[in-house]
C-alpha positions in Angstrom: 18.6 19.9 37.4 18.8 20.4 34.0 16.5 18.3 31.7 17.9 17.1 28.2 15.4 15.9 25.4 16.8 13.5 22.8 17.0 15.1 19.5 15.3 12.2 17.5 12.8 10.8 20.4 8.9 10.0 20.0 6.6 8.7 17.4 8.1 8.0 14.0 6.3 8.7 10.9 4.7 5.0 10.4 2.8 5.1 14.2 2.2 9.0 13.4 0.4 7.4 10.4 -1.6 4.8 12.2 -2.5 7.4 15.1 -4.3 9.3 12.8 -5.9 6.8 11.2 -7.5 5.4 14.2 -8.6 9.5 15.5 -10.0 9.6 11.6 -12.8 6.5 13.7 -12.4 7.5 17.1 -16.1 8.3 18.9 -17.7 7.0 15.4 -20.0 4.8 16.9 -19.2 2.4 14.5 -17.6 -1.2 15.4 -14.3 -0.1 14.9 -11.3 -2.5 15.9 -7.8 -3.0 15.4 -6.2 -6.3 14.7 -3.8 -6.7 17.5 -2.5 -3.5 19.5 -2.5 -0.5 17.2 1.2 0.2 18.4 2.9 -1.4 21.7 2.0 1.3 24.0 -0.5 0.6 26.5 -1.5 4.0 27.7 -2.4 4.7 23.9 -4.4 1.5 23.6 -6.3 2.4 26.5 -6.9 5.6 25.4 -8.3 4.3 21.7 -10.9 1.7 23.9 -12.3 4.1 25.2 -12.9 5.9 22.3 -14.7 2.9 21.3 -11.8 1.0 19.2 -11.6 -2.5 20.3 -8.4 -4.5 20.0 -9.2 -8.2 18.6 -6.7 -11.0 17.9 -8.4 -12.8 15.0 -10.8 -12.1 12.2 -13.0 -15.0 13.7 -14.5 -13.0 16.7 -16.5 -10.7 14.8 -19.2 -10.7 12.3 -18.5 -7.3 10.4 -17.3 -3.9 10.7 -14.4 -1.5 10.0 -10.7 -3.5 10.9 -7.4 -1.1 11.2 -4.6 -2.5 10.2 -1.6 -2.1 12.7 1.8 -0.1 11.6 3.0 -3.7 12.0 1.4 -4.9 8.9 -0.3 -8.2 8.2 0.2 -11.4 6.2 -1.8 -11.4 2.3 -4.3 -14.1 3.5 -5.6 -11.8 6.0 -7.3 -9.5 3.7 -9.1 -12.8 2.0 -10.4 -13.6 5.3 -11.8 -10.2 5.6 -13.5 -10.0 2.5 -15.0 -13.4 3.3 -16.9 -11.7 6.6 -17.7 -8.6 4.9 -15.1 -6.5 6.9 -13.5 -3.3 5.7 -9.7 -3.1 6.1 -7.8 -0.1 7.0 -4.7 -0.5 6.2 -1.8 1.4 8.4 1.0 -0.6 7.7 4.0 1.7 7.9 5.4 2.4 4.2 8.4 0.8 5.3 7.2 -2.2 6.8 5.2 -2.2 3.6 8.6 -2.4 1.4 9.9 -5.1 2.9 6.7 -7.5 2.3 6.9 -6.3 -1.2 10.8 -6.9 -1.1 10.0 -10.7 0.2 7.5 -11.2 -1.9 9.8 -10.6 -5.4 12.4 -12.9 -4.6 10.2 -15.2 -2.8 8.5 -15.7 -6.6 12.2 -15.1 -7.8 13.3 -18.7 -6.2 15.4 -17.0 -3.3 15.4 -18.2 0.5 14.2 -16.0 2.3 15.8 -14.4 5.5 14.5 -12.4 8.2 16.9 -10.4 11.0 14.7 -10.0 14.1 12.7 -11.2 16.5 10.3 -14.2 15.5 7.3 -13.2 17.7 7.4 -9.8 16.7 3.8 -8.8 14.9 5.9 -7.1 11.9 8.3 -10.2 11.6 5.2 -12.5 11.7 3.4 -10.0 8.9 6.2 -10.3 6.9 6.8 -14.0 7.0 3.5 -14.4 5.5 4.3 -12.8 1.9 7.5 -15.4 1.4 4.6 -18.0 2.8 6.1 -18.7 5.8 8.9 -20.0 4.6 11.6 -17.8 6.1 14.6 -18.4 8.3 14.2 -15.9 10.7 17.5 -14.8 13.1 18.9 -12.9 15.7 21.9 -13.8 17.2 25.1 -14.4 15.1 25.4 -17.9 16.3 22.0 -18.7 15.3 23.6 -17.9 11.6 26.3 -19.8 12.0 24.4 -23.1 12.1 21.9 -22.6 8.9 23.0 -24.5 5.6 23.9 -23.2 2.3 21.5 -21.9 -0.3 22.3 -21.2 -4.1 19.9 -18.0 -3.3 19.8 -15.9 -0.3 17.3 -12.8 0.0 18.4 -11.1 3.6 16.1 -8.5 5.0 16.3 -6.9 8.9 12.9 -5.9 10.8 12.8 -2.3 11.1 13.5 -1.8 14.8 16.8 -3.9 14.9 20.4 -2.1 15.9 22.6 -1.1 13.0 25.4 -3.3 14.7 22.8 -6.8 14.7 23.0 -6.0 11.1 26.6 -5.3 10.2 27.5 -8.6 12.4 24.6 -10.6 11.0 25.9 -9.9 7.1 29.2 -11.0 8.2 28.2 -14.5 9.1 25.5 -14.8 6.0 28.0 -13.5 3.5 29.6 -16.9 3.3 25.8 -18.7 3.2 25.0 -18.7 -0.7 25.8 -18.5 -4.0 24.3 -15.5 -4.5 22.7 -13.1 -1.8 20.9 -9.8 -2.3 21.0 -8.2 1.0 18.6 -5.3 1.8 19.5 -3.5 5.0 15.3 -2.0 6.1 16.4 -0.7 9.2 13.9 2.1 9.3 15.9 5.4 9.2 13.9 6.8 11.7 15.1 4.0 14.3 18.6 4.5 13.3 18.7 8.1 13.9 16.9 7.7 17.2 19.9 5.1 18.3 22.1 7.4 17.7 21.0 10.1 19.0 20.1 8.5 22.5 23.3 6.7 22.8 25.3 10.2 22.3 23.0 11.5 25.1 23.3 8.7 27.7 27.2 9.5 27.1 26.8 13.0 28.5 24.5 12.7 31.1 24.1 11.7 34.9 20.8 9.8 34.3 18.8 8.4 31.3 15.5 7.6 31.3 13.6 5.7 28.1 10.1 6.1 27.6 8.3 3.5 26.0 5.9 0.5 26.0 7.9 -2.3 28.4 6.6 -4.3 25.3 8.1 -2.3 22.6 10.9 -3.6 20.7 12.6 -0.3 19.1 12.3 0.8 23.3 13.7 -2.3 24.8 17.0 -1.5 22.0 17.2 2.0 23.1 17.6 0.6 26.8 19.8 -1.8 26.2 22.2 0.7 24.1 21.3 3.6 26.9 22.2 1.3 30.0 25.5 0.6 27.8 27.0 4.3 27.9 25.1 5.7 31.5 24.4 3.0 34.3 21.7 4.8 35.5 19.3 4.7 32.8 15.8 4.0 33.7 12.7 2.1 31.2 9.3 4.0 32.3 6.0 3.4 30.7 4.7 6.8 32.1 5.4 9.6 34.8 3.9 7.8 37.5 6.9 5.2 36.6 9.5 7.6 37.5 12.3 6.5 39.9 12.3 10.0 42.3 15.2 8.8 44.6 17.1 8.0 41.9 16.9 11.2 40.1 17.0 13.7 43.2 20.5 13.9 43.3 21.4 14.0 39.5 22.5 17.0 37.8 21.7 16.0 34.6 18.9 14.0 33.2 18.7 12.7 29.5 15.2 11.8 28.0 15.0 9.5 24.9 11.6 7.8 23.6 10.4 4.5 21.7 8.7 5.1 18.6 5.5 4.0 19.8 5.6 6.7 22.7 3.2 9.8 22.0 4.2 13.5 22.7 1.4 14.0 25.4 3.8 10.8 27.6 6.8 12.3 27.3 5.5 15.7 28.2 3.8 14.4 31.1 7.2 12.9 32.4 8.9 16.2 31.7 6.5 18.1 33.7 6.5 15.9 36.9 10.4 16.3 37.3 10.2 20.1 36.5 8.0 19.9 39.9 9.7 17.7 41.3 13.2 19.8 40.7 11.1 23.0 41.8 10.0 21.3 45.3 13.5 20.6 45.6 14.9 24.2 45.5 12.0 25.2 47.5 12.7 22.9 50.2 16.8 24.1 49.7 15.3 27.9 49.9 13.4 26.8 53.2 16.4 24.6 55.1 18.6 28.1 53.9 15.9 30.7 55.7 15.8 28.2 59.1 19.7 28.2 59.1 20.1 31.8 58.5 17.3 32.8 61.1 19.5 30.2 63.9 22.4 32.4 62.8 21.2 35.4 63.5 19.6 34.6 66.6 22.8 32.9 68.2 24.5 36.0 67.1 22.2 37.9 69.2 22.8 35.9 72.3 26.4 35.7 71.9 26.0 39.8 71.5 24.5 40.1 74.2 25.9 37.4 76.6 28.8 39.4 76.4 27.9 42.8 77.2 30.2 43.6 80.4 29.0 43.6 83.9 25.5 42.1 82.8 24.1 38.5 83.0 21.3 37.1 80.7 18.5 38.8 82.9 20.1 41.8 82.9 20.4 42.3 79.1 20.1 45.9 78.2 17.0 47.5 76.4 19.0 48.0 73.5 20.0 44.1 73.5 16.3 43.3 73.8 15.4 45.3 71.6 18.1 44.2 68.8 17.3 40.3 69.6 13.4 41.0 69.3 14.3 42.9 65.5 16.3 39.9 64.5 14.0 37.4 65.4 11.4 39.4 63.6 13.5 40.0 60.8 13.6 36.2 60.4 10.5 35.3 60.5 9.2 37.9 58.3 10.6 36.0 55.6 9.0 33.0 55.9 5.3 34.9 56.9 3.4 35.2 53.9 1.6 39.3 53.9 -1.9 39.3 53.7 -2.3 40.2 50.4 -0.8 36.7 49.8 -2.0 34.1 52.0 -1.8 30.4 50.6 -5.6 30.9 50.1 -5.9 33.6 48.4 -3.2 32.3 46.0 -4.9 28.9 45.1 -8.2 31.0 44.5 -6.2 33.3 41.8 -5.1 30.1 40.4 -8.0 28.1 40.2 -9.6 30.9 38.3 -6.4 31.7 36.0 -7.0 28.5 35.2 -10.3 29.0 33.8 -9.6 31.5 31.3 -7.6 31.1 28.4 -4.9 33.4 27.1 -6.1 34.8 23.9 -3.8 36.7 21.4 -4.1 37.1 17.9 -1.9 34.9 15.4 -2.4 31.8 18.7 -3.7 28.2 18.0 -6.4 27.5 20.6 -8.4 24.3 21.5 -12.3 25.3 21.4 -15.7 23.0 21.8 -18.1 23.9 19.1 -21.4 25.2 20.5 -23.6 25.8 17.6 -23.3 25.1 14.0 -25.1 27.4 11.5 -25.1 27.4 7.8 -23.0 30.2 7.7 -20.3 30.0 10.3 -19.8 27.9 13.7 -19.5 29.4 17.0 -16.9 28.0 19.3 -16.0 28.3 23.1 -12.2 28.8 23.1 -12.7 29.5 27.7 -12.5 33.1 26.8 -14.0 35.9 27.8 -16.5 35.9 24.3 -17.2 33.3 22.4 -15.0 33.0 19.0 -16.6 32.9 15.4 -15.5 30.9 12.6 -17.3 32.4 9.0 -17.9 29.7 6.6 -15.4 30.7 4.5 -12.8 30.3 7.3 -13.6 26.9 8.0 -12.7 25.2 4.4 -11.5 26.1 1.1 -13.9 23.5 -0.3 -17.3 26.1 -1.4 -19.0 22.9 -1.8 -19.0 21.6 1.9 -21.4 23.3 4.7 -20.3 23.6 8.5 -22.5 20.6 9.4 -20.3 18.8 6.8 -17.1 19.9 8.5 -18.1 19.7 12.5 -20.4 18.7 14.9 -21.6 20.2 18.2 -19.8 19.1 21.0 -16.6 18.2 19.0 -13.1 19.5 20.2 -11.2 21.3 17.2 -8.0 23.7 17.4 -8.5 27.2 15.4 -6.8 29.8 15.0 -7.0 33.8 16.2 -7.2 35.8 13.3 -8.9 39.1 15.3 -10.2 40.6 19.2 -12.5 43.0 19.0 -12.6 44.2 22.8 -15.2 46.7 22.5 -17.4 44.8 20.5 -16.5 41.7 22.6 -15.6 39.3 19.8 -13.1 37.0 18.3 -12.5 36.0 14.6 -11.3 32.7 14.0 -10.1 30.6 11.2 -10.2 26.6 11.3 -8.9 26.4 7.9 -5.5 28.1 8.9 -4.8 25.8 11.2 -6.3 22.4 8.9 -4.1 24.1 6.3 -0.9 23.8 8.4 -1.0 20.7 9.3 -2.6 20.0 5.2 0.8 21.3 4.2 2.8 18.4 6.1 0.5 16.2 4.8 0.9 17.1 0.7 4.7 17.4 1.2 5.0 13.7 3.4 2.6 12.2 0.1 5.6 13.8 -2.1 8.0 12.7 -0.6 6.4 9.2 -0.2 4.9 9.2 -3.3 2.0 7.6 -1.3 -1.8 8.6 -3.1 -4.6 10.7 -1.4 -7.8 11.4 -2.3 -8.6 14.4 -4.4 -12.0 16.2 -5.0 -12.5 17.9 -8.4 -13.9 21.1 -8.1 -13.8 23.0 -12.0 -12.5 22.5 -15.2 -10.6 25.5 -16.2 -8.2 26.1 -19.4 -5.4 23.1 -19.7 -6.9 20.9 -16.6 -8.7 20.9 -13.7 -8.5 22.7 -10.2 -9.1 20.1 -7.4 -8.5 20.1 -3.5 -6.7 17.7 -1.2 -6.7 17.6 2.5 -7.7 21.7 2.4 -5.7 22.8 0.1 -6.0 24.0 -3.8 -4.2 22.3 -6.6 -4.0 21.6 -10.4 -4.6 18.7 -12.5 -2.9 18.8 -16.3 -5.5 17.2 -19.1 -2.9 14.7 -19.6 -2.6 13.8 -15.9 -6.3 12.6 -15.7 -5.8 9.8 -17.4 -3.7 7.5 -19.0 -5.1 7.9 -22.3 -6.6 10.8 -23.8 -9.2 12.3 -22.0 -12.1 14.3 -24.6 -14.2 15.7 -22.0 -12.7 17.0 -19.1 -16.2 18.3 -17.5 -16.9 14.8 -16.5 -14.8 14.7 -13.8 -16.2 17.2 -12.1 -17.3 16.9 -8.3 -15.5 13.3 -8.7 -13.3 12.2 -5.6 -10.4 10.1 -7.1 -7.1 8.9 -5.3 -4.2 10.8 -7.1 -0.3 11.0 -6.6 1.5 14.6 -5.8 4.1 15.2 -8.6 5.4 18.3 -8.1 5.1 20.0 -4.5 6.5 23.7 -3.5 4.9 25.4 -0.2 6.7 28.5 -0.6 4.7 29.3 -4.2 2.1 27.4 -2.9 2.1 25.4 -6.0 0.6 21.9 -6.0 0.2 19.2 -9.1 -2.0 16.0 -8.5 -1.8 13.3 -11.2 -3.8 10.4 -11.4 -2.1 9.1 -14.8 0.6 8.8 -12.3 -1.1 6.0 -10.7 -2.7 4.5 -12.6 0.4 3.9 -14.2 2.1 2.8 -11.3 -0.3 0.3 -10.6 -1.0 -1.0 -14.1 2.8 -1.5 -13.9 2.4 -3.5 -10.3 -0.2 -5.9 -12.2 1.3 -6.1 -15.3 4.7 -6.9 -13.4 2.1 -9.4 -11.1 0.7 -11.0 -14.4 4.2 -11.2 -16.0 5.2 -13.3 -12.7 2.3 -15.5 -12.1 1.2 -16.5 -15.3 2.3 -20.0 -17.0 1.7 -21.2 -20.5 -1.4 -23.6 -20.2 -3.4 -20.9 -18.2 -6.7 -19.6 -19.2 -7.5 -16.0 -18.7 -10.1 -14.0 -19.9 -9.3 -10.4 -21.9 -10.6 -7.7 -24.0 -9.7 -7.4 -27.4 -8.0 -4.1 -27.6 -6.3 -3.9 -31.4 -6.6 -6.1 -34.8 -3.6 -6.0 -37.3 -3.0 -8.0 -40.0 -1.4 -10.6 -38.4 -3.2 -10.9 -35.3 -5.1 -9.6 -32.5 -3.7 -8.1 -28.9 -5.7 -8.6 -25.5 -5.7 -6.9 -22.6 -5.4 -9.6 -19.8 -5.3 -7.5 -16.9 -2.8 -4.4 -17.8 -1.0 -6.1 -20.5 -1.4 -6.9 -23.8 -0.8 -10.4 -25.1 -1.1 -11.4 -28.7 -3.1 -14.0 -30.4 -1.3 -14.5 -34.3 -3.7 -15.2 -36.8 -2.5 -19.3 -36.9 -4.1 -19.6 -33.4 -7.4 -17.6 -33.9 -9.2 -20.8 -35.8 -9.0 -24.6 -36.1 -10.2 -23.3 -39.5 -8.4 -21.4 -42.5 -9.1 -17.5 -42.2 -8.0 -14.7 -44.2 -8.1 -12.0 -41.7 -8.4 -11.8 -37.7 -11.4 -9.4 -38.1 -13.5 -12.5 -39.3 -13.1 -14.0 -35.7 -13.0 -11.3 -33.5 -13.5 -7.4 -33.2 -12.6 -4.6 -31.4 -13.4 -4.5 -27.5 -14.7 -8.0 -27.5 -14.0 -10.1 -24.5 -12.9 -13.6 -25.0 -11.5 -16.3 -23.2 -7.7 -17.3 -24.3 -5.4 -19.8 -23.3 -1.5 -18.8 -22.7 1.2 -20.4 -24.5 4.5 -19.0 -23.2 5.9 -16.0 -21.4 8.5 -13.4 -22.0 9.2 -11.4 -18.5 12.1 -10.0 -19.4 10.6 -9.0 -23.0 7.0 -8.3 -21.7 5.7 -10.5 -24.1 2.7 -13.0 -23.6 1.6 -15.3 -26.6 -1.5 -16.3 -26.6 -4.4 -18.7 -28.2 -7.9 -18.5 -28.6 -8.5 -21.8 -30.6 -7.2 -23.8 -27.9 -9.9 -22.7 -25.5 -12.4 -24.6 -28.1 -12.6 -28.5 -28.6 -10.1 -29.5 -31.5 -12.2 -30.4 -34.7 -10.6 -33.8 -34.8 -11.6 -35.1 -31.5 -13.7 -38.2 -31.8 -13.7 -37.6 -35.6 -14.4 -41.3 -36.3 -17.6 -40.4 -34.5 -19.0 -37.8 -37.1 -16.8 -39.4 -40.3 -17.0 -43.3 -41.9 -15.9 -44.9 -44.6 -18.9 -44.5 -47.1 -20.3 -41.3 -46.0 -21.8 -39.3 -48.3 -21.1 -35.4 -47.1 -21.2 -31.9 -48.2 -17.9 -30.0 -48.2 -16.2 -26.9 -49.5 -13.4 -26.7 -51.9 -10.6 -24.7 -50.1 -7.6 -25.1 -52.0 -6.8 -26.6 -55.3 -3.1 -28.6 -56.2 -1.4 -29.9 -58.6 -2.5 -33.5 -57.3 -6.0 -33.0 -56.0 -7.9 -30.7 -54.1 -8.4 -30.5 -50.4 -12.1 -29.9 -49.3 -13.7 -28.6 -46.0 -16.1 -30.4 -44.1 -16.0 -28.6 -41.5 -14.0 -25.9 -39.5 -10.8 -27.5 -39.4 -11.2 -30.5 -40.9 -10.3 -30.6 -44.2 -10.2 -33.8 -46.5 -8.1 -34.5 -50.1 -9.7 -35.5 -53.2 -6.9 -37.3 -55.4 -6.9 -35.8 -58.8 -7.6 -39.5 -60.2 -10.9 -39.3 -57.4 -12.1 -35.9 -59.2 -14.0 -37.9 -62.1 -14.0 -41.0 -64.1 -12.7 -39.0 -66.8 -9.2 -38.6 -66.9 -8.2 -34.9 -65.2 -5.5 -33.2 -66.5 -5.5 -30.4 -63.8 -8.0 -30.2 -60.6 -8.5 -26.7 -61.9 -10.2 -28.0 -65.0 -13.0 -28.7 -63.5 -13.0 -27.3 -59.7 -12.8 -23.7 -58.5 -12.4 -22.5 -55.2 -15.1 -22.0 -52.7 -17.2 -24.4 -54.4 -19.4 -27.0 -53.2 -19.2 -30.6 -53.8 -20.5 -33.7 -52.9 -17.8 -36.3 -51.5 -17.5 -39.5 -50.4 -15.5 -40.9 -47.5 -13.0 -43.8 -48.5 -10.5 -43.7 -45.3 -10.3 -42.0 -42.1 -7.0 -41.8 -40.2 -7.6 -40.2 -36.9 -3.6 -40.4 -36.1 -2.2 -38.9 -39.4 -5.2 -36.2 -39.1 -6.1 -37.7 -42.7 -9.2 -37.8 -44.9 -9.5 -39.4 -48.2 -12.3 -38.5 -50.3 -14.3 -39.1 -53.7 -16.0 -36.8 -56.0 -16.2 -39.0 -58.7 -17.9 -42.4 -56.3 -20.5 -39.9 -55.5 -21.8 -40.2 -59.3 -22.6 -43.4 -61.2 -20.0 -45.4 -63.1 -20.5 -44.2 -67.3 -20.9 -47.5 -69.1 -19.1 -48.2 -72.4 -21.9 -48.6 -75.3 -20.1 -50.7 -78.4 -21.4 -50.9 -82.4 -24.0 -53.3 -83.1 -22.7 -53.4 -86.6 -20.6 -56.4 -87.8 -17.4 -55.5 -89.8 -17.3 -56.6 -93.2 -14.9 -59.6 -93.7 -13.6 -58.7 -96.6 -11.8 -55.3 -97.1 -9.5 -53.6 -99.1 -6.4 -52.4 -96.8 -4.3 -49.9 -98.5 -1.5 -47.2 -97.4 -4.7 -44.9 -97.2 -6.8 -47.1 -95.1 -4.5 -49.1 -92.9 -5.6 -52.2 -91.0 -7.5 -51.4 -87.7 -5.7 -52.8 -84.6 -7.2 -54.3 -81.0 -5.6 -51.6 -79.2 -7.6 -49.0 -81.1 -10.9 -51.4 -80.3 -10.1 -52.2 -76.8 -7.5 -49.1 -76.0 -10.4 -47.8 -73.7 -11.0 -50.8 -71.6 -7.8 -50.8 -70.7 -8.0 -47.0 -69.5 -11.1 -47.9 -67.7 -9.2 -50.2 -65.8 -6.0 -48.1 -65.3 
């Protein structure tokens, strides 16, 4: 029989992910769960339990503790509902599960209906539904389509695990459903290539057999497109689902797997029909020897039943002795010698099978046996126990062995050098961390997903720091966003950084953290730009003061607040209101997204000066007020941040006024009287002069003389030059 593996088959990156999150809390004594199956694969949920991580359904039956997000994602109100219990999330949402709630979410904000291709009651369709709100129309059969209304904005995405033709006939129907439709085919690449790849197998094959979670959707699709191109293709959960009779007679078996189906499954399947194919032969070998022996011994008989002149009881010696040779010769086959007997065979095995071939340049599987503070001594099921120095166990100098393992604990190491005579083996658990370190760093590339880094030493332009085993550089710029004066600070600092440049084969690794922090002051400022509405009030820090305004930081952008909208009061410069780093509440008046702008007001936030004004001001008042600006037809005078009031030029002084800069300057205090207040208009009218008492005209006690000599030198004196003031008075 021969036995054909799918080329793309197994575990796909996003439940590879979430596997080793969960192993990161398996036997952690810790109350560890998982919100909903970790992936839909029984065996491996069973295997997690007893590793002490529960499955739960809901937030609401537990108190507390440490809950893994599935590769299936969740909905956003699920991590408010953690933080509410005091439960720390995990989050293994696959990355590309991950893009398609982000994908939902802008054009859900954008105004578009949103549309889902898949299967409703699927965890990840559910999880995504949640960032659009549940508002999505989800589908998954073409006439399903067919039936929905028309939108003026369509946003079409497809579950991960669908088929590439659902897809291609689904955009058919919804091409002719809106005005304008963005569709994003998130068919995870992975899923696509595993399709493929199974149904070209199925085609050259006698039987196909699926692993996979009966559950599983990506499994159930690889069946369905199997069973299309072999009819006898088989869904098993695990080797003891295999369908023996069926496969006995088949030349040809194809194996394909569901993403959700670990190695250690498939493996196992494998494996049981290798037996089962090797029985086979041996019973083939067996029925051969019993046919061959009847041969020969009927050609004996025959021989000598026809020997002439002699019956059966008179057979010959030599025909005696020829049968009694061939009947030996037979048997011998089949008669095991002594040196192996059946028993003697299982004995060598069972004790092959306690020893472990050890070679140098081999990854083995050990249990550490004692942990010292300078190396760790592990029991690989050789002859000697192996030795792991310190320095083979990390490249971090600052971690000990107790920091790295426990006693007890199962690790894989590698043979670095056998020492027969002295009985010892040399082994290195850093070469094999480093390995699989290696896949991690180039995944986080090629992701662009962050990992934590330690800090380890300043040295000249940056800093060397370590990541998942393995040595790499910082740049001074890379640290930060802005400048960074003292490097040394960071020091023995973990921090979550991006991997910008990657190459294994110079063994060259940058880490940047201005990276993202950039990225995600993008994300929020993108977020703010989005969400916020004029009328909203938002609290900043003041980050720069110009001339003609200040800007604020509200949360990764900056908005700015002009000078006009820093006071209900005149000011001559923003640094009289605010300063540098101070946080203040402001109140939005309008957004740019597409410009990135964001104007903003801090007066608004404070109760306008004119409210109940008729409160504070009445006709008659007497009040204290500054002079602020002077005109050609009075001056206006402050009573009080933003309320001004005007003083006529004719209310200056009894006397007549020319010019209000004849007798006022500016900044100077006065005494003023209220004569009107008009809330509406925002208008005061004041009195300088009704603040001081009325001058009174004093007249000559003298009589004029009644008679008087009038001349062209002295003319006649007339009433308007007696009375001329009166009248002015009056005016």
């Amino acid at each position: 029989m021969k036995i054909i593996l799918a080329e793309h088959s197994g575990t796909c990156f996003g439940v590879k992910k979430a596997l080793e999150v969960a192993e990161r809390f398996a036997d952690s004594n810790l109350n560890v769960y998982t919100l909903g199956p970790l992936i839909h694969n029984k065996q491996v949920v069973e295997r997690l339990d007893k590793k002490g991580i529960r499955v739960i359904d809901t937030l609401d039956s537990i108190e507390g503790g440490t809950v893994i997000i599935r590769s299936h994602g969740v909905p956003p109100e699920i991590h408010g509902q953690a933080a509410g219990k005091v439960v720390e999330l995990v989050d293994a949402t696959c990355p590309f599960v991950r893009k398609i709630q982000e994908k939902v979410k802008e054009y859900y904000g954008k105004g578009y209906q949103i549309i889902i291709i898949g299967d409703a009651g699927h965890p990840e369709v559910k999880g995504v539904n949640g960032w659009c709100n549940y508002s999505a129309i989800i589908l998954d059969k073409p006439e399903d389509a067919e039936k929905i209304g028309y939108f003026e904005k369509l946003c079409v995405v497809a579950q991960t695990t669908i088929t590439s033709g659902l897809w291609e006939e689904m955009k058919s129907v919804l091409e002719k459903k809106g005005d304008e439709i963005k569709f994003f085919n998130t068919i995870c690449s992975a899923t696509s290539m595993r399709q493929q790849a199974a149904v070209e197998l199925a085609g050259k094959v006698d039987v196909m057999l699926v692993i996979g979670g009966l559950h599983s959707s990506n499994t159930q699709k690889l069946y369905k497109l199997c069973k299309e191109n072999c009819k006898n293709t088989y869904h098993i959960e695990t080797a003891d689902d295999l369908p023996l009779e069926n496969i006995k007679g088949a030349e040809s078996v194809g194996i394909t797997a569901g993403a959700s189906t670990p190695d250690w499954i498939i493996k196992e399947v494998i494996d049981k029909m290798t037996e089962m194919d090797k029985m086979k032969q041996q019973e083939t070998n067996e029925q051969t020897s019993e046919e061959q022996m009847l041969e020969q011994a009927q050609g004996v008989e025959e021989t000598t039943g026809s020997l002439e002149g002699n019956g059966p009881e008179e057979a010959t010696a030599e025909g005696v002795a020829a049968e009694d040779a061939a009947v030996e010769e037979a048997s011998a086959e089949e008669k095991p010698s002594e040196e192996e007997t059946p028993e003697k065979d299982t004995t060598m095995k069972e004790i092959e099978n306690t020893l472990v071939t050890v070679r140098v340049g081999k990854v083995v599987k050990g249990q550490v046996i004692q942990v010292g503070e300078n190396d760790v001594i592990v029991n690989i099921g050789y002859k000697a126990d192996g030795i792991i120095p310190r320095d083979e166990l990390n490249n971090d100098p600052t971690l000990k062995p107790s920091d790295l393992v426990k006693e007890g604990e199962e690790i894989e190491v590698f043979v670095k050098k056998i020492d027969e005579k002295e009985g010892s083996v040399l082994l290195s658990k850093k070469k094999v961390d480093i390995e699989k370190a290696w896949k991690v760093l180039k995944e986080k590339h090629q992701t662009g997903e962050p990992l934590n880094v330690k800090v380890l030493e300043e040295v000249k332009g940056g800093l060397i720091a370590i990541a998942e085993g393995i040595r790499g550089f910082i740049p001074a710029s890379h640290i930060d966003i802005g400048y960074v004066e003292v490097l040394q600070d960071f020091v023995g600092q973990e921090l979550p950084m991006k991997v910008i440049e990657f190459n294994r084969s110079k063994g060259k690794v940058i880490f940047s953290r201005k990276a993202l922090l950039e990225e995600q002051k993008e994300k929020k400022k993108k977020e703010i730009l989005e969400n916020l509405k004029a009328g909203d009030r938002i609290e900043g820090e003041v980050k720069r003061i110009t001339d003609f305004g200040a800007f604020v930081d509200v949360g990764g952008i900056d908005g700015l607040v002009h000078i006009s909208e820093m006071s209900w009061s005149r000011i001559d410069h923003p640094s009289e209101v605010l300063e540098t780093g101070q946080r203040v509440e402001v109140e939005v008046l309008g957004v740019e997204p597409e410009n990135e702008r964001i104007s903003l007001s801090l007066k608004k936030t404070k109760p306008h000066p004119w409210d109940n004004i008729q409160e504070r001001y009445k006709a008659g008042d007497i009040v204290t007020g500054k002079v602020v600006r002077l005109v050609d037809f009075g001056a206006f005078v402050e009573l009080e941040p933003g309320v001004e009031g005007l003083v006529h030029v004719s209310q200056i002084a009894y006397t007549h006024v020319e010019k209000p800069q004849d007798v006022l300057e500016e900044g100077q205090m006065v005494e003023v009287k209220v004569l009107d207040v008009k809330p509406d208009e925002r208008r005061i009218s004041l009195s300088i002069k009704e603040t001081t008492e009325k001058p009174r005209r004093e007249f000559s006690k003298e009589k004029p003389q009644a008679q008087q000599v009038h001349s062209e030198d002295h003319p006649p004196i007339t009433i308007g030059e007696l009375v001329g003031d009166i009248f002015k008075e009056e005016e």
